[in-house]
DRENTORKOL-3810 file (N, C-alpha, C; in nm, 4 decimals):
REM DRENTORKOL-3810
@n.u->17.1519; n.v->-2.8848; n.w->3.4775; ca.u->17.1858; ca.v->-3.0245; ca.w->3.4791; c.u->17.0824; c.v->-3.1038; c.w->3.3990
@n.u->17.1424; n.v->-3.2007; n.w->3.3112; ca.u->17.0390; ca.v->-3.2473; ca.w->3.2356; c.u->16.9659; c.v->-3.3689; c.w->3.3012
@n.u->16.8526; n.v->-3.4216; n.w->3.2882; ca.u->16.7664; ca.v->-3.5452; ca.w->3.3317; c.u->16.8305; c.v->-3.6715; c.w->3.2970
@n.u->16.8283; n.v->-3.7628; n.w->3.3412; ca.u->16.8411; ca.v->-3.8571; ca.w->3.2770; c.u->16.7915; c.v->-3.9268; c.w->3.1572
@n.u->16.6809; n.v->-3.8708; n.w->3.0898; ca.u->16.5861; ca.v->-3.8512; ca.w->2.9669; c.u->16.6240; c.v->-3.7955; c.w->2.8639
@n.u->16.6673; n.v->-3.6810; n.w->2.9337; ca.u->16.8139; ca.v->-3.5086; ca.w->2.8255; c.u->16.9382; c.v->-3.5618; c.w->2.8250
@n.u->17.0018; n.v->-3.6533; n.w->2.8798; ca.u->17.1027; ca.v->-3.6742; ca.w->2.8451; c.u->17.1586; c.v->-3.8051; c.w->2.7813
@n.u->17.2515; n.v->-3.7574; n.w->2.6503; ca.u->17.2993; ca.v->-3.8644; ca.w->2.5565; c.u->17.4470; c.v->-3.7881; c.w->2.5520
@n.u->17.5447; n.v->-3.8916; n.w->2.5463; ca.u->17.6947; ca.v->-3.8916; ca.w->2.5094; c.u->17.7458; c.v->-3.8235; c.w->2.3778
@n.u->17.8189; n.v->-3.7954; n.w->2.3945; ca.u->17.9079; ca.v->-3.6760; ca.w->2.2280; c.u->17.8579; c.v->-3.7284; c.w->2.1329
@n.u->17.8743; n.v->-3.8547; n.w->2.1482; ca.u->17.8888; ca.v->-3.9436; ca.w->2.0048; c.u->17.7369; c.v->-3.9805; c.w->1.9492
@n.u->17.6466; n.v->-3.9823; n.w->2.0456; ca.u->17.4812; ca.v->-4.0287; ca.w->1.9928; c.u->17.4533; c.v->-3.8941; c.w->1.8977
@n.u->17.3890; n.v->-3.9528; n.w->1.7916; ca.u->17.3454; ca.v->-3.8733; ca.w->1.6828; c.u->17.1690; c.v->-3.8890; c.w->1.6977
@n.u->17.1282; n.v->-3.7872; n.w->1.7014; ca.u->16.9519; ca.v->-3.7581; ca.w->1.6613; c.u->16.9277; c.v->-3.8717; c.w->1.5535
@n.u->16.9988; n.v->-3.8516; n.w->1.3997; ca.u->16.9133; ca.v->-3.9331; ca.w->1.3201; c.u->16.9674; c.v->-4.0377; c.w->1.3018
@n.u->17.0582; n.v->-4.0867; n.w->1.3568; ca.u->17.1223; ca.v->-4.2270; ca.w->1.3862; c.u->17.0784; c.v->-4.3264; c.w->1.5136
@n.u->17.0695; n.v->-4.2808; n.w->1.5986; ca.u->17.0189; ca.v->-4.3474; ca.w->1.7448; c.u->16.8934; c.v->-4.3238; c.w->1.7997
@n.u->16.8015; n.v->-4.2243; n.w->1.7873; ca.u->16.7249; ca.v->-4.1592; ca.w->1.8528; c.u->16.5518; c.v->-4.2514; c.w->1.7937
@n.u->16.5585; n.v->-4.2903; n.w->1.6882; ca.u->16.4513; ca.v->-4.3457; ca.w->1.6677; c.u->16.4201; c.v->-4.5149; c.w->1.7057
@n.u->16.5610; n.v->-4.5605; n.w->1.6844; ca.u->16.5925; ca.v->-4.6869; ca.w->1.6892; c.u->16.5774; c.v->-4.6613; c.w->1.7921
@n.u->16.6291; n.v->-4.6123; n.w->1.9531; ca.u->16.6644; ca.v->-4.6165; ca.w->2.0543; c.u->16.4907; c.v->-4.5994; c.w->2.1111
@n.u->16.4508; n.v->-4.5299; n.w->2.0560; ca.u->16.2399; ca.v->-4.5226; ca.w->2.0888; c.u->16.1702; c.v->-4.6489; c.w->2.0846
@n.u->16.1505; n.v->-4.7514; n.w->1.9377; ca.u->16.0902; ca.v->-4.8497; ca.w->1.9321; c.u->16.1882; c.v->-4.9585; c.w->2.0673
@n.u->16.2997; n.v->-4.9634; n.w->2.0568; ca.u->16.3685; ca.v->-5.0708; ca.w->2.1575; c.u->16.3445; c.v->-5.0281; c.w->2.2864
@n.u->16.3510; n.v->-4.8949; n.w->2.2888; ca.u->16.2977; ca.v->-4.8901; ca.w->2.4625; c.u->16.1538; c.v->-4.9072; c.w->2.4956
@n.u->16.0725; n.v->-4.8791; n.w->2.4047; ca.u->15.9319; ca.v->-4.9346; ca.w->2.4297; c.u->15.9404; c.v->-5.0852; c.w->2.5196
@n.u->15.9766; n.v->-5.1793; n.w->2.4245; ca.u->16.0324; ca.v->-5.3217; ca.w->2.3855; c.u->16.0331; c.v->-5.3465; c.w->2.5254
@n.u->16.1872; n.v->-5.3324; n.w->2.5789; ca.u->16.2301; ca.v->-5.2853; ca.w->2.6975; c.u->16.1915; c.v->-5.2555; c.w->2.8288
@n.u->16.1069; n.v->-5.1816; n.w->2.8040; ca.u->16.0378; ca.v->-5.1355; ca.w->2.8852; c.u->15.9298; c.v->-5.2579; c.w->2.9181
@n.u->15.8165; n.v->-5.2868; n.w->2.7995; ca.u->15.7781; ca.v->-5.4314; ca.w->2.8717; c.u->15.8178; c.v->-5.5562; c.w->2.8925
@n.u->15.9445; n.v->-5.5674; n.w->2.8468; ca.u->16.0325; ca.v->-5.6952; ca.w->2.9162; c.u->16.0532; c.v->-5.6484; c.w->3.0477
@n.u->16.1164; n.v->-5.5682; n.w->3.1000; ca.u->16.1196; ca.v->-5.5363; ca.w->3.2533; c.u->16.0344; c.v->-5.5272; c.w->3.3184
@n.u->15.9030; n.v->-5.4768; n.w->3.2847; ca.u->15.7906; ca.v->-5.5010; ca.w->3.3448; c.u->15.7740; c.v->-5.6095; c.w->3.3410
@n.u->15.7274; n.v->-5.7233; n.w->3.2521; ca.u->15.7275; ca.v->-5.8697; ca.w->3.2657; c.u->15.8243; c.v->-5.9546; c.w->3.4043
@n.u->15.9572; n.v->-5.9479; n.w->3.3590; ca.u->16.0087; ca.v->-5.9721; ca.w->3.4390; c.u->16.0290; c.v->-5.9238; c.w->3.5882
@n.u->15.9954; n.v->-5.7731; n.w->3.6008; ca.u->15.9785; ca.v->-5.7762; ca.w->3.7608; c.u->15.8142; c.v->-5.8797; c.w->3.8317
@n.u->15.7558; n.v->-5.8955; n.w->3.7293; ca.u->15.6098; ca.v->-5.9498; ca.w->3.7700; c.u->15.6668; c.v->-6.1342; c.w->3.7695
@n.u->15.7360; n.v->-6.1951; n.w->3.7159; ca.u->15.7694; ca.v->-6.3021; ca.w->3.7276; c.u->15.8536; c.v->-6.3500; c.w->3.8241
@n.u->15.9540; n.v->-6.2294; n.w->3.8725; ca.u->16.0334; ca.v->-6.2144; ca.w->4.0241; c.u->15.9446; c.v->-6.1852; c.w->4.1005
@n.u->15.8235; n.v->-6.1468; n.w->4.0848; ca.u->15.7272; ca.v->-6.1105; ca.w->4.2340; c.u->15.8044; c.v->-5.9587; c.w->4.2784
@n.u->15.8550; n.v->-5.9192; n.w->4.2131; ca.u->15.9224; ca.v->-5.7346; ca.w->4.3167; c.u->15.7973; c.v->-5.6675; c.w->4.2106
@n.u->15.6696; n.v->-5.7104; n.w->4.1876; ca.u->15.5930; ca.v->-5.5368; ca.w->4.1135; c.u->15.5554; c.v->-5.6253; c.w->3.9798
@n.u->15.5455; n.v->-5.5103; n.w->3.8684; ca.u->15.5554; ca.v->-5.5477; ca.w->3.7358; c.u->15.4187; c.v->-5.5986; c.w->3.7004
@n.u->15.4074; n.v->-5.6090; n.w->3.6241; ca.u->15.2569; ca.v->-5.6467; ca.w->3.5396; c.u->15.2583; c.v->-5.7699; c.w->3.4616
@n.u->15.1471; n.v->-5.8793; n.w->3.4378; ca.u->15.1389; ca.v->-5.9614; ca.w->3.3646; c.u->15.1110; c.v->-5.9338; c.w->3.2024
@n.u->15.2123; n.v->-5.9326; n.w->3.1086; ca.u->15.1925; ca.v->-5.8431; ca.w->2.9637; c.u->15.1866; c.v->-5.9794; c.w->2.9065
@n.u->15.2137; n.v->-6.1082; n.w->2.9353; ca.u->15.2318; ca.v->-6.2554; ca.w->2.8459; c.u->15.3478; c.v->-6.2146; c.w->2.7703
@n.u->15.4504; n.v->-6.1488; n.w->2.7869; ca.u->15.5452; ca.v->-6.1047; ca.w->2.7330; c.u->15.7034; c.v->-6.1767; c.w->2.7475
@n.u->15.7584; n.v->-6.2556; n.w->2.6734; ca.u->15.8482; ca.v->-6.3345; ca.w->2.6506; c.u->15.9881; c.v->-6.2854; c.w->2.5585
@n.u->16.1228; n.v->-6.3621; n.w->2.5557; ca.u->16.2055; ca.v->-6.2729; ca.w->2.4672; c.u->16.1668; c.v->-6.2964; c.w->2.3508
@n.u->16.0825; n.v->-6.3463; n.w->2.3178; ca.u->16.0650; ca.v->-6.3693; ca.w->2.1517; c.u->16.0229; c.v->-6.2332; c.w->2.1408
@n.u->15.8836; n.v->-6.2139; n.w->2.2161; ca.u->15.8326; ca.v->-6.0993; ca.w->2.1906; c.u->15.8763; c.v->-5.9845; c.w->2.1832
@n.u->16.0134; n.v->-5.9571; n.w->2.2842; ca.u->16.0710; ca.v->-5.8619; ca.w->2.3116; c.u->16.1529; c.v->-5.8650; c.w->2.1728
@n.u->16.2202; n.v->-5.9587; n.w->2.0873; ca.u->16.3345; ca.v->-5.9114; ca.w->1.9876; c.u->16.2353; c.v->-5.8759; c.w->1.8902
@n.u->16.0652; n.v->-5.9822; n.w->1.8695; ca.u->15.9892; ca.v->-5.8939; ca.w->1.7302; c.u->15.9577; c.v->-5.7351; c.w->1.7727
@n.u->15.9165; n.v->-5.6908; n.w->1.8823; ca.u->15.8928; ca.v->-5.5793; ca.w->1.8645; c.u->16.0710; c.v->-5.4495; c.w->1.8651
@n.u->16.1133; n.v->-5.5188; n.w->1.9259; ca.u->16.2081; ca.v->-5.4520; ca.w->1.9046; c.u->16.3086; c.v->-5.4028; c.w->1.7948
@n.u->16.2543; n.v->-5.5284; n.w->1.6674; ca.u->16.3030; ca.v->-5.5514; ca.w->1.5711; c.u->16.1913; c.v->-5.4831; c.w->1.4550
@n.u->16.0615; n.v->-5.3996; n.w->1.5174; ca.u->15.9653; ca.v->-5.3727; ca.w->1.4613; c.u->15.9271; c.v->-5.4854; c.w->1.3555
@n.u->15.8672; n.v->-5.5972; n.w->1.4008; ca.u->15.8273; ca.v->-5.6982; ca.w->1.3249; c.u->15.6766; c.v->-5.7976; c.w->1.4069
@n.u->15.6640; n.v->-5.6861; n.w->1.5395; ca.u->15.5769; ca.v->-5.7137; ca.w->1.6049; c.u->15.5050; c.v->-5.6110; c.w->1.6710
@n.u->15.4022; n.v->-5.5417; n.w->1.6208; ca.u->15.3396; ca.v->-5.4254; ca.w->1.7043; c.u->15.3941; c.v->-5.4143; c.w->1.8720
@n.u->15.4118; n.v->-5.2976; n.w->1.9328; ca.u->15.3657; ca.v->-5.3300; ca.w->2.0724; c.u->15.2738; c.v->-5.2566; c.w->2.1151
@n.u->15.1715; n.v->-5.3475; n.w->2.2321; ca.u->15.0789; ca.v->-5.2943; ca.w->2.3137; c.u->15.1074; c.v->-5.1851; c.w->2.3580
@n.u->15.0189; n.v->-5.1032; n.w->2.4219; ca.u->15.0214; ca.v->-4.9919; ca.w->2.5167; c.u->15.0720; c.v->-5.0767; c.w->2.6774
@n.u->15.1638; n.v->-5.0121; n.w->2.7201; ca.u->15.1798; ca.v->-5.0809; ca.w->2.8520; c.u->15.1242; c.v->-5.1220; c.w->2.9429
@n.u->14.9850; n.v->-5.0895; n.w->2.9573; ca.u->14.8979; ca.v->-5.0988; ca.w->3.0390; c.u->14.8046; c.v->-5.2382; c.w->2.9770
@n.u->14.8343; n.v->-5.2898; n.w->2.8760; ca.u->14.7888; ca.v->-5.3950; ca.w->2.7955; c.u->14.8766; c.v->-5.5083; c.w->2.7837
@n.u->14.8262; n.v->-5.6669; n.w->2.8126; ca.u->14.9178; ca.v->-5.7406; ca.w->2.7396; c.u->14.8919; c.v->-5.8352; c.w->2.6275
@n.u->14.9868; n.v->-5.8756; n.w->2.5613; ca.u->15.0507; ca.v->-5.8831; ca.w->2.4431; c.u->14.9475; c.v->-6.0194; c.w->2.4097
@n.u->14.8849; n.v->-6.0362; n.w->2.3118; ca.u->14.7781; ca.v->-6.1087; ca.w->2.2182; c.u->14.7912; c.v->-6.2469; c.w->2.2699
@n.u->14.7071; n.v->-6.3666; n.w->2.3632; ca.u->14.7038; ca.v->-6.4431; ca.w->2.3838; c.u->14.7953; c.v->-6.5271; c.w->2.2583
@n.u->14.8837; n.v->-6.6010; n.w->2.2625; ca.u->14.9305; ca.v->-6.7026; ca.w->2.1973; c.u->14.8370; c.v->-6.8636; c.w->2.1299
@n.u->14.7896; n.v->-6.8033; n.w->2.0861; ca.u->14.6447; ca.v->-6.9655; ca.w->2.0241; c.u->14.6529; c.v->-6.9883; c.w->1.9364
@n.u->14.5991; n.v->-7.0848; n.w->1.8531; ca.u->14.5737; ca.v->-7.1354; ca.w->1.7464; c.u->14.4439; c.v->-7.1307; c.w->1.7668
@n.u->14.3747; n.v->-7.0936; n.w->1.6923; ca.u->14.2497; ca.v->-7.0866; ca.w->1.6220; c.u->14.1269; c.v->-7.1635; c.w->1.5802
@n.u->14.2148; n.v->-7.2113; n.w->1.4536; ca.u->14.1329; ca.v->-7.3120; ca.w->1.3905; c.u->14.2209; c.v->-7.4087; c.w->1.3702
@n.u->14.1071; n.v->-7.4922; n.w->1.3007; ca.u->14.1498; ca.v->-7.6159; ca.w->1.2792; c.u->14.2782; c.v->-7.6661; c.w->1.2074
@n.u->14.3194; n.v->-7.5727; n.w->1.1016; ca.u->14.3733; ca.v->-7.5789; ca.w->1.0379; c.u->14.5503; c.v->-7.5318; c.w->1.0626
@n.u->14.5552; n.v->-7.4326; n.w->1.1745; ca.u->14.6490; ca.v->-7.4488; ca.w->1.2559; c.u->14.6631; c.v->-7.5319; c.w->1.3762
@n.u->14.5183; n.v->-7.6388; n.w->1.4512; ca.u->14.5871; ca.v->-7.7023; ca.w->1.5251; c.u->14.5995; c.v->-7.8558; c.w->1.4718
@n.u->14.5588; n.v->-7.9131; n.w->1.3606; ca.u->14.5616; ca.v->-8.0110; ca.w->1.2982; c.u->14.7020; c.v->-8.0566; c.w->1.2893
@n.u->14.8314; n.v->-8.0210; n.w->1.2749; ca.u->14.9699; ca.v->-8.0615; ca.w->1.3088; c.u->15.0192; c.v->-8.0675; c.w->1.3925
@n.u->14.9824; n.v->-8.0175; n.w->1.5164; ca.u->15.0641; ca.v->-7.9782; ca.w->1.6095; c.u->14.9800; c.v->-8.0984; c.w->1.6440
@n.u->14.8950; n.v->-8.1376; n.w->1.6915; ca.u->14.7537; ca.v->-8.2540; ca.w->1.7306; c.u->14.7793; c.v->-8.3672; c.w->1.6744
@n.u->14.7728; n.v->-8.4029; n.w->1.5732; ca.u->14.8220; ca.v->-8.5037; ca.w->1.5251; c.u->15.0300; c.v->-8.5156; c.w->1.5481
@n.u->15.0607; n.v->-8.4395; n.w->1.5570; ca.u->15.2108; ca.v->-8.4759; ca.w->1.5763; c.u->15.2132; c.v->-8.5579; c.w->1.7620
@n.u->15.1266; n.v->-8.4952; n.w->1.8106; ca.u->15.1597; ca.v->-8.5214; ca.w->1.9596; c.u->15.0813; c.v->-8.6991; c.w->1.9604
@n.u->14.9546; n.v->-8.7023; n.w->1.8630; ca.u->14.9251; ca.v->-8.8332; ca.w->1.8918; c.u->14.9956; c.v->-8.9382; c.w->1.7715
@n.u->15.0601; n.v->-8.8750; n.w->1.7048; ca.u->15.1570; ca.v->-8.9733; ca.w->1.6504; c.u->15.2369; c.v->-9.0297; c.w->1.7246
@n.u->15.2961; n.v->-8.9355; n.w->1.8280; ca.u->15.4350; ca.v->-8.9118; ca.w->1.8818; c.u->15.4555; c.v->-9.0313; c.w->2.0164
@n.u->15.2335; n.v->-9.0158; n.w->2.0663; ca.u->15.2420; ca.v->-9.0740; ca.w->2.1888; c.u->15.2368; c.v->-9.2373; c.w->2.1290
@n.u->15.1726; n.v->-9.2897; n.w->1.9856; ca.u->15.1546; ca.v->-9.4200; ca.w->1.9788; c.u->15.2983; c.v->-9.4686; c.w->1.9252
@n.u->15.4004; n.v->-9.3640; n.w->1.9052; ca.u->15.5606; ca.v->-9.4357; ca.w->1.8713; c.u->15.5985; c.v->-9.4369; c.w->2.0030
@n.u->15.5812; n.v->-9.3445; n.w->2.1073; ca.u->15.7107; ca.v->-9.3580; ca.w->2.2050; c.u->15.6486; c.v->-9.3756; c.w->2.3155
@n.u->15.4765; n.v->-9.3941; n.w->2.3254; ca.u->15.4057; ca.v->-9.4514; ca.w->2.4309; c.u->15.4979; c.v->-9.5357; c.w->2.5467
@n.u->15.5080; n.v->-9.7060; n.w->2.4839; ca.u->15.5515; ca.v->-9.7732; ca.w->2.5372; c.u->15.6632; c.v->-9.7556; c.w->2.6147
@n.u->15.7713; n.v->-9.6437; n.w->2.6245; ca.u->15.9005; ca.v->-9.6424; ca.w->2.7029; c.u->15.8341; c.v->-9.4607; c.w->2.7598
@n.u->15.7161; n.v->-9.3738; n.w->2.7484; ca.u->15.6868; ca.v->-9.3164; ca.w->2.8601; c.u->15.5306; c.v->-9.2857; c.w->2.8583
@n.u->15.5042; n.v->-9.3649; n.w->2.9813; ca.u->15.3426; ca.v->-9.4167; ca.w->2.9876; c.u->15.2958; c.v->-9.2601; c.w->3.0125
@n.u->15.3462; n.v->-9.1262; n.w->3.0311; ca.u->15.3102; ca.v->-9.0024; ca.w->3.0453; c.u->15.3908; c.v->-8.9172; c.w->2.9668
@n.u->15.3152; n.v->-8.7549; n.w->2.9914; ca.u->15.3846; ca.v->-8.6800; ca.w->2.9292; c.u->15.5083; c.v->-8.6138; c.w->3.0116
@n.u->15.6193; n.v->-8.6237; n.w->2.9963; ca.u->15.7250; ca.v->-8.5951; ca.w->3.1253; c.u->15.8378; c.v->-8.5128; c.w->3.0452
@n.u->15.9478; n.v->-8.4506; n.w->3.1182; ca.u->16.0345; ca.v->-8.3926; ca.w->3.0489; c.u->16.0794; c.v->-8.4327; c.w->2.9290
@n.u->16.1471; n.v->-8.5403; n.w->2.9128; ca.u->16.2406; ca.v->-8.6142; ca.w->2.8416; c.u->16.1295; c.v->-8.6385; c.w->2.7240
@n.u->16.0130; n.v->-8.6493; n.w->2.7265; ca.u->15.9277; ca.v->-8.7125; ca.w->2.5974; c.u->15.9381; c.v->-8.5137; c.w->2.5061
@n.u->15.9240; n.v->-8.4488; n.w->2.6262; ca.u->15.8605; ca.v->-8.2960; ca.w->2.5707; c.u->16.0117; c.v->-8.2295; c.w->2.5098
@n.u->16.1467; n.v->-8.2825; n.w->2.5663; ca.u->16.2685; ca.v->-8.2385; ca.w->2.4672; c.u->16.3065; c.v->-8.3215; c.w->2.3654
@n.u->16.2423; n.v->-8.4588; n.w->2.3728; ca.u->16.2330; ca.v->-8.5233; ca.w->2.2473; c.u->16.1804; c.v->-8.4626; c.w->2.1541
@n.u->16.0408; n.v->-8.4406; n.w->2.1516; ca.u->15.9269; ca.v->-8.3569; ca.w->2.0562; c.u->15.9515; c.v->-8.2282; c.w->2.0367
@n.u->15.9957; n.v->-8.1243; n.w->2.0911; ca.u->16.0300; ca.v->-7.9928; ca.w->2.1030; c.u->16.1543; c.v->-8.0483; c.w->2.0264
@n.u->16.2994; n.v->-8.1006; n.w->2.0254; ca.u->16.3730; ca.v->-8.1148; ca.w->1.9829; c.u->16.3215; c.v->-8.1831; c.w->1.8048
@n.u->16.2519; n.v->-8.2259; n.w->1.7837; ca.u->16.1995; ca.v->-8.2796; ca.w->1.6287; c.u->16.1153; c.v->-8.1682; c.w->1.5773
@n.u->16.0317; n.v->-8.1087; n.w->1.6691; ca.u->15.8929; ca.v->-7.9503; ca.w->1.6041; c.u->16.0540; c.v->-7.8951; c.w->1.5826
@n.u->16.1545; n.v->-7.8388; n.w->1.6387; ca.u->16.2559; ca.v->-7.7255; ca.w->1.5791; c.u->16.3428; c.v->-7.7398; c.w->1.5098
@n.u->16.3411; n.v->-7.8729; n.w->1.4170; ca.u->16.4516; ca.v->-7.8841; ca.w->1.3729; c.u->16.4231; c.v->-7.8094; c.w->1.2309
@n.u->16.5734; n.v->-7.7323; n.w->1.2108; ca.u->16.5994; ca.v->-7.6551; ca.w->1.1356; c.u->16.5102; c.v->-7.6707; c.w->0.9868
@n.u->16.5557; n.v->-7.8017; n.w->0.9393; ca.u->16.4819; ca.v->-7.8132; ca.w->0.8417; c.u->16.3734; c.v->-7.7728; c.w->0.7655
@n.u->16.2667; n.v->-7.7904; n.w->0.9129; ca.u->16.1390; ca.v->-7.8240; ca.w->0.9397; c.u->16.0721; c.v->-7.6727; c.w->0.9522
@n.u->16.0889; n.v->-7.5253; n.w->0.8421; ca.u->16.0694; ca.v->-7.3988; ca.w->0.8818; c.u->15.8883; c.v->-7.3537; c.w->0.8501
@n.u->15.8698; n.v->-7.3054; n.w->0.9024; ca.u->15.6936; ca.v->-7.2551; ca.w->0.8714; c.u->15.6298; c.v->-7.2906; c.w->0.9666
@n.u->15.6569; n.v->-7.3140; n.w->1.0484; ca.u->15.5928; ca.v->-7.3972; ca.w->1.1765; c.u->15.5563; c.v->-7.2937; c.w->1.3006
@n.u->15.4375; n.v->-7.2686; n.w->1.3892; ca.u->15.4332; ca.v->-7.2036; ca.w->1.4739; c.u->15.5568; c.v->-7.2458; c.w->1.5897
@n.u->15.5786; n.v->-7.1252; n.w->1.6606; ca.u->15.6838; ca.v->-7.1788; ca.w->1.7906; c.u->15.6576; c.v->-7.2704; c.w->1.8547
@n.u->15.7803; n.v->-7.3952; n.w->1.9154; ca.u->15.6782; ca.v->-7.4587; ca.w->2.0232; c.u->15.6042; c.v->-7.4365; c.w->2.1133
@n.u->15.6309; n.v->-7.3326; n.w->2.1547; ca.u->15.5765; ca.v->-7.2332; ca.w->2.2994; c.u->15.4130; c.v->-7.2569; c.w->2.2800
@n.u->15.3889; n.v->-7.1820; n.w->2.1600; ca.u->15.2827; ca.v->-7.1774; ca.w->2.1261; c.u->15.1844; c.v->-7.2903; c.w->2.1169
@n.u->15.2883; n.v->-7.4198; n.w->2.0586; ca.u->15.1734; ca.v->-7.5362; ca.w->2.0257; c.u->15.2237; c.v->-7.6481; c.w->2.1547
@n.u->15.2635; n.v->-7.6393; n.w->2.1932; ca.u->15.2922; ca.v->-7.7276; ca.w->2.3187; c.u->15.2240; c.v->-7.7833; c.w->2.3792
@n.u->15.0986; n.v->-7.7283; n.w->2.3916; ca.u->14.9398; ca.v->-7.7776; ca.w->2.5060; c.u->14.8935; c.v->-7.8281; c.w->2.3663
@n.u->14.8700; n.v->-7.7862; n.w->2.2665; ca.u->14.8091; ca.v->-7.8655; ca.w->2.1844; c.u->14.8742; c.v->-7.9746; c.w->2.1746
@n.u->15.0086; n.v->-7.9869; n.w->2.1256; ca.u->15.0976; ca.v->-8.1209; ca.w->2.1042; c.u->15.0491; c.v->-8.2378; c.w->2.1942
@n.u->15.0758; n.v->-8.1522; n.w->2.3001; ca.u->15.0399; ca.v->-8.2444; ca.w->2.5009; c.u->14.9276; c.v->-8.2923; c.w->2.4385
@n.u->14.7876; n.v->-8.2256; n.w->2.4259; ca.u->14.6469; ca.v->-8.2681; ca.w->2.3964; c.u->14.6468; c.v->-8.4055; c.w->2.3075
@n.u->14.7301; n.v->-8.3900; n.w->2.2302; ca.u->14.7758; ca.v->-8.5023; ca.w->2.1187; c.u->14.8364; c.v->-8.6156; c.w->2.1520
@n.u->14.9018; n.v->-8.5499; n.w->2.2283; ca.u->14.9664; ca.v->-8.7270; ca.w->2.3079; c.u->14.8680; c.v->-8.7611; c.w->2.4063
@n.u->14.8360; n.v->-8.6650; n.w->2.5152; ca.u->14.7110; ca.v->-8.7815; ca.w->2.5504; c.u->14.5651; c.v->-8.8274; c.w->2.5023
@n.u->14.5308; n.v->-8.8054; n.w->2.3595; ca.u->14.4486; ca.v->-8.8741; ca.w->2.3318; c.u->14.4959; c.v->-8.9743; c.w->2.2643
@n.u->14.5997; n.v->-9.0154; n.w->2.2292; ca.u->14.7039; ca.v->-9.0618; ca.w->2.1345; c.u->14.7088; c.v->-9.2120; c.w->2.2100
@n.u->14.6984; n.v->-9.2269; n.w->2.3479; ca.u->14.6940; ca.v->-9.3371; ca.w->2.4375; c.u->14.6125; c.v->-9.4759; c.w->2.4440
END
């Protein structure tokens, strides 16, 4: 009887499925770990998100060893947080006056303008979000 490991269907081919099917189950494998750790049933903290899960899966993003997680999300220097910083204290001296804080509705405003299509080369918002925030409240 084969394992559940040994066994693949008529139709799976070795040099058609078998490699692809390796890097994505890596992938896989630490999205489920992530996510049982965010349900609280187990799982490990990897900082592991679906973005992360489609670059590595898409081999366009190394993955960690499982026992490792996935490269703090930062900006650096200056020179990557200089937009995201100045966008948030632009953002707070236009739309200050109608929200004296940083609250949902200001952050899908701004998240909705950082993604617009147009606008490509840009780190994720995910990523610059606390900086943006940082920007609007010095922006006050």
């Amino acid at each position: 009887m084969a394992t559940r490991d040994q066994w693949r269907p008529a139709w799976w081919k070795e040099d058609k499925h078998e490699s692809a099917w390796s890097r994505v189950k890596d992938a896989l494998r630490r999205d489920w770990d992530q996510t049982k750790k965010d349900l609280h049933i187990g799982g490990h903290e990897l900082n592991q998100d679906v973005r992360d899960t489609v670059k590595q899966a898409a081999g366009k993003q190394a993955i960690p060893p499982i026992d490792r997680a996935n490269p703090p999300k930062v900006i650096g220097d200056w020179d990557e947080a200089e937009l995201p910083l100045g966008y948030g204290y632009g953002a707070r001296r236009e739309f200050g006056q109608d929200h004296s804080s940083w609250d949902d509705d200001i952050e899908t405003k701004l998240r909705g303008d950082w993604e617009d299509p147009r606008n490509e080369g840009r780190k994720d918002w995910d990523d610059v979000k606390g900086i943006v925030k940082r920007g609007w409240e010095t922006g006050g």
